[in-house]
MARBAKE-529065 format. One record per residue: residue number from 1; residue in three letters; chain; x, y, z of N, C-alpha, C in turn. Coordinates in Angstrom, 1 decimal, padded with zeros to 4 digits, always signed. Example, Ala and Ser with C-alpha at 12.3 -4.5 7.8 and 13.67 -1.06 7.14 Angstrom:
! residues 2
REC|nugu|sedren|balo|n.xx|n.yy|n.zz|ca.xx|ca.yy|ca.zz|c.xx|c.yy|c.zz
REC|1|ALA|A|+013.2|-005.7|+007.8|+012.3|-004.5|+007.8|+013.2|-003.3|+007.8
REC|2|SER|A|+012.8|-002.2|+007.1|+013.7|-001.1|+007.1|+012.9|+000.0|+007.9
This chain:
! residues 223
REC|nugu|sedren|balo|n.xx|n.yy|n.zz|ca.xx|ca.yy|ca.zz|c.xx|c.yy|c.zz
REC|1|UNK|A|-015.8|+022.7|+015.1|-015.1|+021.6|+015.7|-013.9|+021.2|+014.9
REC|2|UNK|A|-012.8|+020.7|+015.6|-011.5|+020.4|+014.5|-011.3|+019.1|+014.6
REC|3|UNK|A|-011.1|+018.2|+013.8|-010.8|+016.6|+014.0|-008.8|+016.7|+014.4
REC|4|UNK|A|-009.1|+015.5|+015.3|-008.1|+015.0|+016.1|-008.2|+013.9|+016.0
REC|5|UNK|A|-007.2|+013.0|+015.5|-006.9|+011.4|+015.7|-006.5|+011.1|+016.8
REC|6|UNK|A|-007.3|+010.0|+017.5|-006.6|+009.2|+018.8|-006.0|+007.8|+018.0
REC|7|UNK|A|-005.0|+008.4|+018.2|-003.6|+007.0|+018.0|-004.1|+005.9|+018.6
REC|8|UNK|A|-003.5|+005.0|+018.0|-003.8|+003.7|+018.4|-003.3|+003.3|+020.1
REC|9|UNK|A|-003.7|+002.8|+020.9|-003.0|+002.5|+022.0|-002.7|+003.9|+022.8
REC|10|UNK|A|-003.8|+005.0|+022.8|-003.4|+006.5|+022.8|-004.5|+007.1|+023.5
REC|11|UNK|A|-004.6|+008.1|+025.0|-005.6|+008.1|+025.4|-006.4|+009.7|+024.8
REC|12|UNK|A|-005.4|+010.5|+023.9|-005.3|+011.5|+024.4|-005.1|+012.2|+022.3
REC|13|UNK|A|-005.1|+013.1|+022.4|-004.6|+013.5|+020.6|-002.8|+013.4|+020.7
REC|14|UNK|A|-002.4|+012.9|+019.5|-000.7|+012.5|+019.7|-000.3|+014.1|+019.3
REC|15|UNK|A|-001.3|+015.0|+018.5|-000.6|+015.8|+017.4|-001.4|+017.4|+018.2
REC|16|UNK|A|-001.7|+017.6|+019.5|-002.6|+018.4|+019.1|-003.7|+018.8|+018.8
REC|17|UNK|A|-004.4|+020.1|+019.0|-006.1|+020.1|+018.4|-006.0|+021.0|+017.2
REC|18|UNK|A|-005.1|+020.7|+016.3|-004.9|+021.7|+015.6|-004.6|+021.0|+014.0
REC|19|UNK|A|-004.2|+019.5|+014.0|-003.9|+018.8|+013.0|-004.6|+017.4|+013.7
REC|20|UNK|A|-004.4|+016.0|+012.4|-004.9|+014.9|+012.8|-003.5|+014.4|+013.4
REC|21|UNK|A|-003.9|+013.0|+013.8|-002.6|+012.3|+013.6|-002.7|+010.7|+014.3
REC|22|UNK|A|-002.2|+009.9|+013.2|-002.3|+008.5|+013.3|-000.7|+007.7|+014.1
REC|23|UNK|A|-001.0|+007.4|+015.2|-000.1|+006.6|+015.7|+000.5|+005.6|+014.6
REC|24|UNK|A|+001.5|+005.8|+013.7|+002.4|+004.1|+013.0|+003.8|+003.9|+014.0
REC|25|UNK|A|+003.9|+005.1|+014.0|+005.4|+004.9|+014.3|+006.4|+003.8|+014.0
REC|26|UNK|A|+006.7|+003.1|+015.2|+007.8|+002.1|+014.5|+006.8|+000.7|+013.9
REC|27|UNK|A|+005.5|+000.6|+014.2|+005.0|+000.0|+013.3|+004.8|-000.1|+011.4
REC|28|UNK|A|+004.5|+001.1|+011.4|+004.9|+002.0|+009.6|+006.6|+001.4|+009.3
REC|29|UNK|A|+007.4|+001.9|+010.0|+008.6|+001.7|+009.9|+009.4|+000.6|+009.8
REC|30|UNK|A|+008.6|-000.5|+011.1|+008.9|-001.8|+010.8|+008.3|-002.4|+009.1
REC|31|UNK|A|+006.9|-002.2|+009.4|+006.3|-002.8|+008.5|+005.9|-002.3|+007.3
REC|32|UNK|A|+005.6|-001.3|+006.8|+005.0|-000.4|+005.5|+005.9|-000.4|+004.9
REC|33|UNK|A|+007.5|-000.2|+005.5|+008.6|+000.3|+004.5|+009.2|-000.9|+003.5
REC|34|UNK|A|+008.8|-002.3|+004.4|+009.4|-003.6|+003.8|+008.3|-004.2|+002.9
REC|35|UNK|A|+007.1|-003.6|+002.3|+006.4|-004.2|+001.7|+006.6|-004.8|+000.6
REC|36|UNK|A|+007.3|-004.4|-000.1|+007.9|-005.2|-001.0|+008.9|-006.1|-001.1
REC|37|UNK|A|+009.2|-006.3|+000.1|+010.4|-007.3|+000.3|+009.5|-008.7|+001.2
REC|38|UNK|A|+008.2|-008.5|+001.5|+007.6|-009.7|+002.0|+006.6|-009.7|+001.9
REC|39|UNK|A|+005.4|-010.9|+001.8|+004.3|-010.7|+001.8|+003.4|-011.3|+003.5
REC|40|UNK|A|+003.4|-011.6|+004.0|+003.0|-012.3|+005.3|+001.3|-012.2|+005.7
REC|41|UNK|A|+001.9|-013.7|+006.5|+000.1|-013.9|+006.2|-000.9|-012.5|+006.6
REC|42|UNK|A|-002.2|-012.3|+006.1|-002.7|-011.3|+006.8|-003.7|-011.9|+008.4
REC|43|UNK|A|-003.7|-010.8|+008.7|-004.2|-011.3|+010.3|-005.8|-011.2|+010.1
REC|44|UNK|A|-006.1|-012.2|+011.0|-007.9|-013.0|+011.1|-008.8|-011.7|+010.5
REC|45|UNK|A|-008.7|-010.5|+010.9|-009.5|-009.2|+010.5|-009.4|-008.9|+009.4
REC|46|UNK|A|-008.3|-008.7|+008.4|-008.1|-008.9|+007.2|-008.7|-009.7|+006.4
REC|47|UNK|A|-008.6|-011.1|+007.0|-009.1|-011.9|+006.1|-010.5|-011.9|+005.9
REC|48|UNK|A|-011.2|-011.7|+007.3|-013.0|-011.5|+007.5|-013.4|-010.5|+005.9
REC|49|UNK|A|-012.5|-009.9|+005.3|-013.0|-008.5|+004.7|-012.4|-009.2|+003.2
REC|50|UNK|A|-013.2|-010.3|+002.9|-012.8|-011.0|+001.6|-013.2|-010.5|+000.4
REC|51|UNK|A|-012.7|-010.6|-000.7|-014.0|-009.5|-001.8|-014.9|-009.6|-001.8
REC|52|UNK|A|-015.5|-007.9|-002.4|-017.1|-008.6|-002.7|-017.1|-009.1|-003.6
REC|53|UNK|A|-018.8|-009.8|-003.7|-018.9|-011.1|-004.7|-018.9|-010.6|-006.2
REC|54|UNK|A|-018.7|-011.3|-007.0|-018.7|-010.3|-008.7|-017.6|-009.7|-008.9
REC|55|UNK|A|-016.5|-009.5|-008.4|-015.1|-008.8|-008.8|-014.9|-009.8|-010.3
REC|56|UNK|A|-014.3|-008.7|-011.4|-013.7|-009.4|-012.3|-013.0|-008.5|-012.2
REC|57|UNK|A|-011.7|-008.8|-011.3|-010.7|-007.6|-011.5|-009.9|-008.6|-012.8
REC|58|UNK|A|-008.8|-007.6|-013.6|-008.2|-008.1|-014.3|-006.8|-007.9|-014.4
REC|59|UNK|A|-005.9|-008.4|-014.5|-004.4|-008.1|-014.5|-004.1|-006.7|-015.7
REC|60|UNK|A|-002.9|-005.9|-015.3|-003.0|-004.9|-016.2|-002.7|-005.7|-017.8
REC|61|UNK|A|-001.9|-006.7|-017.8|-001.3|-007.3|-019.1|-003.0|-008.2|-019.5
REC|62|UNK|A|-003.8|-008.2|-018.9|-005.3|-008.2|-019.6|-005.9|-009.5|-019.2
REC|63|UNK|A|-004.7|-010.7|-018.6|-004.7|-012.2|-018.2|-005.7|-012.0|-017.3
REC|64|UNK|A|-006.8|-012.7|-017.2|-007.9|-013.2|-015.9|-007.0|-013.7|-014.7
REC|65|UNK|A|-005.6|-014.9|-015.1|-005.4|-015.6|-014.4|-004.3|-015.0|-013.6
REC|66|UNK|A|-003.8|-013.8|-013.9|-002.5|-013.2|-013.7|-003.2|-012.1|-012.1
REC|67|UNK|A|-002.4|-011.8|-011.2|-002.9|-011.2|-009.9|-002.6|-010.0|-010.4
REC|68|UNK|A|-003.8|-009.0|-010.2|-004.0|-007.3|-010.3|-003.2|-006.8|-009.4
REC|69|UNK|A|-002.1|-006.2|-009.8|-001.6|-004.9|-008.8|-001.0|-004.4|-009.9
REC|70|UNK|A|+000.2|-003.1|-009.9|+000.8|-002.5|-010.1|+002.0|-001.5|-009.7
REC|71|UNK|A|+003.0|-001.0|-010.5|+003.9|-000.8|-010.1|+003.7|+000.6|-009.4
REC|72|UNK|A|+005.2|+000.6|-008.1|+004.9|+002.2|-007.7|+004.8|+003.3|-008.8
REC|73|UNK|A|+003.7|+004.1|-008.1|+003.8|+005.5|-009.2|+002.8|+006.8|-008.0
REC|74|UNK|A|+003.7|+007.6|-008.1|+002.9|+008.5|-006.8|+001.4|+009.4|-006.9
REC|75|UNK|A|+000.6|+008.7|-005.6|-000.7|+009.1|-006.8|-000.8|+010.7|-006.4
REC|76|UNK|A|-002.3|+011.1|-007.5|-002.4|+012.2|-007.5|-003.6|+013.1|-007.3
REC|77|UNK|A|-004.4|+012.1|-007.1|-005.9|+012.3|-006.5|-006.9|+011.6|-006.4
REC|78|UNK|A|-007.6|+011.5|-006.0|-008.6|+010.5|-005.0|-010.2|+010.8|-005.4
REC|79|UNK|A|-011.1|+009.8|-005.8|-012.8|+010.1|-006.1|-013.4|+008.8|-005.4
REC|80|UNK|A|-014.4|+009.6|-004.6|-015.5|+008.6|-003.7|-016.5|+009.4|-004.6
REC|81|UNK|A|-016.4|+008.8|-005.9|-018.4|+008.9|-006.0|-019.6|+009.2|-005.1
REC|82|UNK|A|-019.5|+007.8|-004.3|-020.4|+007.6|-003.5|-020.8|+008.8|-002.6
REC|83|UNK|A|-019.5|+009.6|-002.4|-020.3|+010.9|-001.2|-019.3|+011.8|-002.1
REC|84|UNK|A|-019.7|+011.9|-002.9|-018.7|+013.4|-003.6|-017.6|+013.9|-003.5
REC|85|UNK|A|-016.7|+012.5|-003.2|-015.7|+013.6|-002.8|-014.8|+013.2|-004.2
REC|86|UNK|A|-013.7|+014.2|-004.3|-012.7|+014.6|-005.6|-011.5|+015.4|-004.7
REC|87|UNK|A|-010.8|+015.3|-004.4|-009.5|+016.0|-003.8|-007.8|+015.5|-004.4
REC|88|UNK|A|-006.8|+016.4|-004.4|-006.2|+015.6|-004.7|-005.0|+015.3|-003.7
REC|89|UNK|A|-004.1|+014.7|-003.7|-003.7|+014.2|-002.5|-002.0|+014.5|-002.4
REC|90|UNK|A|-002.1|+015.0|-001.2|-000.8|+015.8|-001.0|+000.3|+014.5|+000.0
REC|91|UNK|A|+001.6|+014.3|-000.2|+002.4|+013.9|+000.3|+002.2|+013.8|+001.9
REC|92|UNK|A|+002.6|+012.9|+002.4|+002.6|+013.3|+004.2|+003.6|+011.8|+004.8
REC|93|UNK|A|+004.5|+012.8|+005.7|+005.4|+012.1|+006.1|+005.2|+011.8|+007.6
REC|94|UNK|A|+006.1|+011.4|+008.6|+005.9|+011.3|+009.8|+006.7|+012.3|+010.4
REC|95|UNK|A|+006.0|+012.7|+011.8|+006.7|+013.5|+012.6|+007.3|+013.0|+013.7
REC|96|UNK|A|+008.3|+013.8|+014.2|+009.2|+013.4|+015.3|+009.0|+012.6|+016.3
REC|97|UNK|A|+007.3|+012.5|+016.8|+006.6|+011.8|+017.4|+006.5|+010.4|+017.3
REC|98|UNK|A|+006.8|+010.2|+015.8|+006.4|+008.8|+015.1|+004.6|+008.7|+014.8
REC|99|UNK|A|+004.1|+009.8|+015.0|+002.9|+010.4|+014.4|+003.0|+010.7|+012.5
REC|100|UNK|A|+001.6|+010.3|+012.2|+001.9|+010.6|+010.6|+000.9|+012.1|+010.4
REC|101|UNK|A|+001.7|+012.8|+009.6|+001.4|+014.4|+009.5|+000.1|+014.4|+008.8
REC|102|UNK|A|-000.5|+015.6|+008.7|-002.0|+015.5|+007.8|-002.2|+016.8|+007.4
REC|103|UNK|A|-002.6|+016.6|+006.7|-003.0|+018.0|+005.8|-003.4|+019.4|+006.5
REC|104|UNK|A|-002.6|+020.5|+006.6|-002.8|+021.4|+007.2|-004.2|+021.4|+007.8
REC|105|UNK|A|-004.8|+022.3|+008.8|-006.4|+022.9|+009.0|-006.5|+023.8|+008.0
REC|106|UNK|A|-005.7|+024.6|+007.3|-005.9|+025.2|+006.4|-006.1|+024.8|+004.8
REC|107|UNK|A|-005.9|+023.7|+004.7|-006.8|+022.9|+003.5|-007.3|+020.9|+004.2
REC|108|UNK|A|-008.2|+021.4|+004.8|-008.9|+020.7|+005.0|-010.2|+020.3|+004.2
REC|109|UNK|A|-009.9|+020.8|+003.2|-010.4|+020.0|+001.7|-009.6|+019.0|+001.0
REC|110|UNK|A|-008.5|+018.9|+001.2|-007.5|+018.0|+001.0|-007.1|+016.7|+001.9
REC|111|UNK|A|-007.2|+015.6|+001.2|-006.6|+014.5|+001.7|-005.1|+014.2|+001.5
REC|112|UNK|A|-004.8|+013.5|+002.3|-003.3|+013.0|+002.0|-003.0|+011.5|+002.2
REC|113|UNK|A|-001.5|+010.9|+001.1|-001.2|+009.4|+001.7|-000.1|+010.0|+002.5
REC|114|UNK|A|+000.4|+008.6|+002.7|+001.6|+008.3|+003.1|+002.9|+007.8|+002.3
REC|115|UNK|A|+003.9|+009.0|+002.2|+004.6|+009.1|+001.2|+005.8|+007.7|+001.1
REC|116|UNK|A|+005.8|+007.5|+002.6|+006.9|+006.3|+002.5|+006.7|+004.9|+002.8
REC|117|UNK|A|+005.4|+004.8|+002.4|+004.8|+003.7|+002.5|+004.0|+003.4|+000.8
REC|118|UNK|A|+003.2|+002.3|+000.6|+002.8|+001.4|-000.2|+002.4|+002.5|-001.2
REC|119|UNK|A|+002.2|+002.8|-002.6|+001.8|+003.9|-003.1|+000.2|+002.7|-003.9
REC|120|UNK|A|-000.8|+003.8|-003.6|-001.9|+003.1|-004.0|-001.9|+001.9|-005.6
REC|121|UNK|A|-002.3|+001.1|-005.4|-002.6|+000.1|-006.6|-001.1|-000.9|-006.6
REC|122|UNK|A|+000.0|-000.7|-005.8|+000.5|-001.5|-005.8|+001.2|-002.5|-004.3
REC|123|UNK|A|+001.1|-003.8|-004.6|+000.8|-004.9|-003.3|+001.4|-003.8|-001.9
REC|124|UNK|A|+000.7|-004.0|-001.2|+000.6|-004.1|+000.1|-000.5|-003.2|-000.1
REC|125|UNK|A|-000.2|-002.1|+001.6|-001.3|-001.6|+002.0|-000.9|+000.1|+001.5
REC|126|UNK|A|-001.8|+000.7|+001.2|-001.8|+002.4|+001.0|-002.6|+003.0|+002.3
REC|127|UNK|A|-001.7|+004.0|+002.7|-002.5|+005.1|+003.7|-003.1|+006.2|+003.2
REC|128|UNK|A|-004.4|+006.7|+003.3|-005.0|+007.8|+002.9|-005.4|+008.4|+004.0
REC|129|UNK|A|-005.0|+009.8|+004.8|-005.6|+010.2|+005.7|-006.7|+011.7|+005.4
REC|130|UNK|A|-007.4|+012.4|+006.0|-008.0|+013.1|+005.6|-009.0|+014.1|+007.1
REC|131|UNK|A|-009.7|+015.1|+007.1|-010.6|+015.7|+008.1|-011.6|+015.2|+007.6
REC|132|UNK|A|-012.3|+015.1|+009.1|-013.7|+014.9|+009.1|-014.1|+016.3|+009.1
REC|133|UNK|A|-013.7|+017.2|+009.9|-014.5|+018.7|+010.2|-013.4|+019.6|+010.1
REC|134|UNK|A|-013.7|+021.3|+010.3|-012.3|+022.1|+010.4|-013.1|+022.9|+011.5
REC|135|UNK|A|-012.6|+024.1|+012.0|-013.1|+024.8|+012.4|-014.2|+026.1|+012.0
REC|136|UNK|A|-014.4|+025.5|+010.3|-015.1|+026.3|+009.7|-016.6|+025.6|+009.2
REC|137|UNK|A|-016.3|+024.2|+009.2|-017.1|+023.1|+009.1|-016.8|+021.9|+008.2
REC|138|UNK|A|-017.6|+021.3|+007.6|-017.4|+020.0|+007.1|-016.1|+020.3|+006.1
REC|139|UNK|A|-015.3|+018.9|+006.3|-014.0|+018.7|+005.5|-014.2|+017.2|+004.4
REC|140|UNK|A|-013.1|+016.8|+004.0|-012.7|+016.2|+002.4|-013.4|+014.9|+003.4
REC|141|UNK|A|-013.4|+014.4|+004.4|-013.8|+013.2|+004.4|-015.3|+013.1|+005.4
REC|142|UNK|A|-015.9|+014.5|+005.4|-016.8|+014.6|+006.3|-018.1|+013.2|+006.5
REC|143|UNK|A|-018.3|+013.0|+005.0|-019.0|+011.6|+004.8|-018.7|+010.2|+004.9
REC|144|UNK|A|-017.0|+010.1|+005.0|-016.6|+008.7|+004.9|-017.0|+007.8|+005.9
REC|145|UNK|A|-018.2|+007.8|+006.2|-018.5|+006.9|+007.2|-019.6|+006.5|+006.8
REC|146|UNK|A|-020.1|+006.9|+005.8|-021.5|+006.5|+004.9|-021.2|+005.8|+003.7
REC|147|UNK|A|-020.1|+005.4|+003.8|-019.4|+004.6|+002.2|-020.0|+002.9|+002.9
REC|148|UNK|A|-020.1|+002.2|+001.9|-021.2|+000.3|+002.4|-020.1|+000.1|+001.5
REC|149|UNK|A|-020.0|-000.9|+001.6|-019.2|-002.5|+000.9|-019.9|-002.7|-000.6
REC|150|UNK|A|-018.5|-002.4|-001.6|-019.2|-002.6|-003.0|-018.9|-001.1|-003.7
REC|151|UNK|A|-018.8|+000.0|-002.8|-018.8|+001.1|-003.2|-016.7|+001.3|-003.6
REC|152|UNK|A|-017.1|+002.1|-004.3|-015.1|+002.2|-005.4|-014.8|+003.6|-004.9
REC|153|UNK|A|-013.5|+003.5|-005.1|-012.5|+004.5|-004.6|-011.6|+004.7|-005.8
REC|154|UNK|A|-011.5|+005.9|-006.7|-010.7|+005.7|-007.4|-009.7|+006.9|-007.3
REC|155|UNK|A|-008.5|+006.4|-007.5|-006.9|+006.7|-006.6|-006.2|+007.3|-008.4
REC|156|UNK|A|-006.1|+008.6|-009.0|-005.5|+008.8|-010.5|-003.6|+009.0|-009.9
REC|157|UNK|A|-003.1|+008.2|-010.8|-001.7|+007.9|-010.1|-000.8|+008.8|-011.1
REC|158|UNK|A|+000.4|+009.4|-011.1|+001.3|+009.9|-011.9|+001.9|+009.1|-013.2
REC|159|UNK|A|+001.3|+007.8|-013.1|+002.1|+006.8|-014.4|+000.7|+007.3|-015.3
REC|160|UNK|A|-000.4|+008.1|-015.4|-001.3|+007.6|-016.0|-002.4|+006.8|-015.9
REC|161|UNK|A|-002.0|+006.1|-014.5|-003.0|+004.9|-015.0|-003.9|+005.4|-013.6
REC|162|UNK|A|-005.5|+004.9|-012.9|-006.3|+005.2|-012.6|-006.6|+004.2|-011.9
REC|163|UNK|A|-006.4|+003.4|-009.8|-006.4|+002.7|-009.5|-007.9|+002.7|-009.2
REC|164|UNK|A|-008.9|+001.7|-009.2|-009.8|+001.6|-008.4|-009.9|+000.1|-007.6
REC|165|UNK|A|-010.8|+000.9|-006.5|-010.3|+000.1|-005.3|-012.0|-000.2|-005.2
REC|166|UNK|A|-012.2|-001.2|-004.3|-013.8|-001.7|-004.1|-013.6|-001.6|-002.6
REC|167|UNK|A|-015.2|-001.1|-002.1|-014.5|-000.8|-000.2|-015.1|-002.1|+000.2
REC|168|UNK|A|-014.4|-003.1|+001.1|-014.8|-004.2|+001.5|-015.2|-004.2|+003.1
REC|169|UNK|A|-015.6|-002.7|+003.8|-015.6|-002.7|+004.7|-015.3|-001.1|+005.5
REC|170|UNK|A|-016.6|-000.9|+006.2|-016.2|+000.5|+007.1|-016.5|+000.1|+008.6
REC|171|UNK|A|-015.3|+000.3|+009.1|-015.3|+000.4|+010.8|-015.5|+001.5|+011.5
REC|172|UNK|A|-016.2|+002.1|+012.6|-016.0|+002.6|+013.6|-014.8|+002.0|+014.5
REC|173|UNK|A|-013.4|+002.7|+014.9|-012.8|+002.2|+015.7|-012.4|+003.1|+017.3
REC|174|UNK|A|-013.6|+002.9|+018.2|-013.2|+003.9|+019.4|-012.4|+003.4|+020.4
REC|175|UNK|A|-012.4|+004.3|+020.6|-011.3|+004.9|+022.0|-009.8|+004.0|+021.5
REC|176|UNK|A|-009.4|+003.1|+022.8|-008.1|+002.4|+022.6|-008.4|+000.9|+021.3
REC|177|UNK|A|-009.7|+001.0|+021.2|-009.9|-000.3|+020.5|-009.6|-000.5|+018.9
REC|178|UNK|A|-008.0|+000.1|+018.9|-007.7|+000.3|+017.5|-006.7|-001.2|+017.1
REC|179|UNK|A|-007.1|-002.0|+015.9|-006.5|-002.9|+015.3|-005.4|-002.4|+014.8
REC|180|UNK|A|-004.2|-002.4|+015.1|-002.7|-001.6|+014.3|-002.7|-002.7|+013.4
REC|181|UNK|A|-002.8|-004.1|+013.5|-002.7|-005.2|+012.3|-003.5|-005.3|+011.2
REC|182|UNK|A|-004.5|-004.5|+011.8|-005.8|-004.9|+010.1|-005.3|-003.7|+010.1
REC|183|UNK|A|-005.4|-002.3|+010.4|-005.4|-001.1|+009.4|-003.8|-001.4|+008.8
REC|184|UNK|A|-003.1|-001.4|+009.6|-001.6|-000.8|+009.1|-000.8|-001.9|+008.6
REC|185|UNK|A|-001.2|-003.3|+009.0|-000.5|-004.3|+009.0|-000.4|-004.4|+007.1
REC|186|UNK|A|+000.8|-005.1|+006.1|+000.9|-005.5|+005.1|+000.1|-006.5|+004.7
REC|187|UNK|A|-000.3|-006.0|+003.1|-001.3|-007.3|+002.7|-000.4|-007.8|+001.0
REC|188|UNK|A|-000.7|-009.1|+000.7|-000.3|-010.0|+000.2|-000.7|-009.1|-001.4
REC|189|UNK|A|-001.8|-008.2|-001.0|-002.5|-007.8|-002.6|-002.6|-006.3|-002.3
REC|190|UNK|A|-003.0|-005.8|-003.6|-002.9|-003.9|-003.1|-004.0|-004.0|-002.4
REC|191|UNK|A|-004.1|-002.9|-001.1|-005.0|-002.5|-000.7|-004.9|-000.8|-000.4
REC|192|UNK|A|-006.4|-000.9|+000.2|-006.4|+001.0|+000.7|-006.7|+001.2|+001.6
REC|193|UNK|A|-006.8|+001.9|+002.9|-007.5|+002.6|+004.1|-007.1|+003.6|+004.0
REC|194|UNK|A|-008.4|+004.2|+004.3|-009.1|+005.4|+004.6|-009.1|+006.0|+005.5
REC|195|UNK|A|-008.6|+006.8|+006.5|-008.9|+007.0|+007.3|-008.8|+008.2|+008.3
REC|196|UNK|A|-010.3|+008.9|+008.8|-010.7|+009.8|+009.1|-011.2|+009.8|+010.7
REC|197|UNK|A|-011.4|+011.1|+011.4|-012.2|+010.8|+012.8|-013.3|+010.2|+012.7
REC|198|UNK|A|-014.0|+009.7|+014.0|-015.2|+009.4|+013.9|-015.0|+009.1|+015.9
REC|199|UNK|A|-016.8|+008.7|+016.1|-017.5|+008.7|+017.2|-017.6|+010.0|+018.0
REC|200|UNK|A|-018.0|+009.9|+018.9|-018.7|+011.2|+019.9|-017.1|+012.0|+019.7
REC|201|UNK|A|-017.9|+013.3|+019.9|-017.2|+014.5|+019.9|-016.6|+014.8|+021.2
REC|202|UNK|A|-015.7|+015.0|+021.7|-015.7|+014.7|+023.3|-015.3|+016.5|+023.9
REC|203|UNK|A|-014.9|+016.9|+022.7|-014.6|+018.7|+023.3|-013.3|+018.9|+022.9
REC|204|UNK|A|-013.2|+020.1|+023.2|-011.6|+020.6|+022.4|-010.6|+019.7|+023.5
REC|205|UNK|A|-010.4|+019.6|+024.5|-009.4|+018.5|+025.2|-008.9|+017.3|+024.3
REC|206|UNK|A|-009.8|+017.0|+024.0|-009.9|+015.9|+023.6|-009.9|+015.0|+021.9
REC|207|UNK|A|-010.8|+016.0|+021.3|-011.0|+015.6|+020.1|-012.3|+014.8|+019.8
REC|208|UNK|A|-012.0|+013.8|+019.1|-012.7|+012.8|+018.8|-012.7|+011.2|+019.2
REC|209|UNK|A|-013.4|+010.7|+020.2|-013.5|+009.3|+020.6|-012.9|+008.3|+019.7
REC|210|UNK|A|-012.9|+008.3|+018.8|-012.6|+006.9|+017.7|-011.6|+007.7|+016.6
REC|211|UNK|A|-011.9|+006.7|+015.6|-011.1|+007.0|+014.1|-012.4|+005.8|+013.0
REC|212|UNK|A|-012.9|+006.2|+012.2|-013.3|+006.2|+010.7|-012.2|+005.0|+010.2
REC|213|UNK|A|-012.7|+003.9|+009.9|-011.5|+003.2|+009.2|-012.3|+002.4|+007.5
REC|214|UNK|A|-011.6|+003.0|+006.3|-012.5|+002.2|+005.3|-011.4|+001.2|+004.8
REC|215|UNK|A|-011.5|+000.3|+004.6|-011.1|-000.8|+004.0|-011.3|-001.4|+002.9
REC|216|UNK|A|-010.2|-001.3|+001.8|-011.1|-001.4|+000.5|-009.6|-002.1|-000.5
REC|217|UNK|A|-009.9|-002.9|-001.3|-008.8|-003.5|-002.3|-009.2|-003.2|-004.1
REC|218|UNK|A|-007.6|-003.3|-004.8|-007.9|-003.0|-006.0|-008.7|-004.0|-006.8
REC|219|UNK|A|-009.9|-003.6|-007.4|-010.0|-004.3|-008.5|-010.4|-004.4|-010.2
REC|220|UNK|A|-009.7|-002.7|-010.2|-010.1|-002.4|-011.5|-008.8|-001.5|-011.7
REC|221|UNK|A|-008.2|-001.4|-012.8|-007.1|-000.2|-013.4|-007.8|+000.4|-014.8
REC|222|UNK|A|-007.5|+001.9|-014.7|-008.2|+002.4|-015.9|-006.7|+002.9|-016.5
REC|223|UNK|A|-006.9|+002.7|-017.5|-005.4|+003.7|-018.5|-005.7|+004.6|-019.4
């Protein structure tokens, strides 16, 4: 089976049965690109997905009181303990479509972000996309749907330094019932999503019924 993203608002695969692909379009463009130029409120779904309890995240200058993020730096690989995964993470831009590209089928052991958008561990949101299956079988995110709230993501970035993220949340999102504001929408603090196929298999037409969505924020830097 090959994973296929149904785009948000999307009845159908945006990219083909051959690659994923996440609907941002002028969404990403309106919004992802300006994240550093605003912070705005986050929307009611966002907020439902508050930390979990016990965070002592810490500011990198070491202050309790000071807010944890960090500057851009392009990351370089990705660890989910929780289900084994270690991959490292290749660049991915948008396509003509206003579709975001994804890691060949030919390394579908590889995850990818989003190059022109929020780079993990610093304020706003980061995009990580990735396969659930190839045509050969299970891929880099085959298990991400088994990750629970409390479990860390940890993002190694090009400055050195080593974001971890705490997941505050995994959704199933099928068919048209995709939130563009909680996944894609800007947040006030760094965050991460995850995101891979998921729900019934519906045949090569088609793809995959849903999309895999993990939801997870920084609360640890390692140097």
């Amino acid at each position: 089976m090959r994973s296929s993203y149904r785009g948000p608002r999307t009845k159908a695969p945006l990219a083909g049965l051959t690659s994923l692909a996440v609907l941002v379009g002028g969404w990403l463009m309106a919004e992802g690109v300006r994240a550093q130029e605003r912070s705005p409120h986050l929307p009611a779904a966002a907020e439902r997905r508050a930390p979990v309890p016990g965070d002592s995240a810490m500011a990198v200058d070491g202050s309790s009181d000071a807010p944890l993020a960090l500057p851009p730096a392009r990351p370089l690989s990705m660890r989910i303990p929780a289900i084994a995964v270690d991959t490292s993470l290749m660049d991915l831009g948008l396509q003509p479509d206003g579709t975001l590209a994804a890691p060949p089928d030919s390394a579908a052991e590889l995850a990818g972000w989003y190059q022109d958008g929020t780079t993990p561990g610093s304020v706003g949101t980061a995009l990580t996309v990735g396969h659930l299956d190839s045509a050969t079988g299970p891929a880099v995110f085959h298990q991400l749907g088994s990750l629970r709230r409390g479990h860390t993501i940890e993002v190694e970035r090009a400055d050195g330094r080593t974001a971890v993220f705490t997941v505050d949340a995994v959704e199933l999102h099928e068919g048209d019932a995709f939130p563009d504001e909680a996944v894609y929408g800007q947040a006030d603090r760094p965050e991460l999503r995850v995101i891979t196929c998921g729900g019934e298999y519906a045949g090569a037409e088609t793809g995959y019924e849903g999309n895999t969505v993990v939801y997870a924020h920084l609360t640890h830097v390692k140097t």
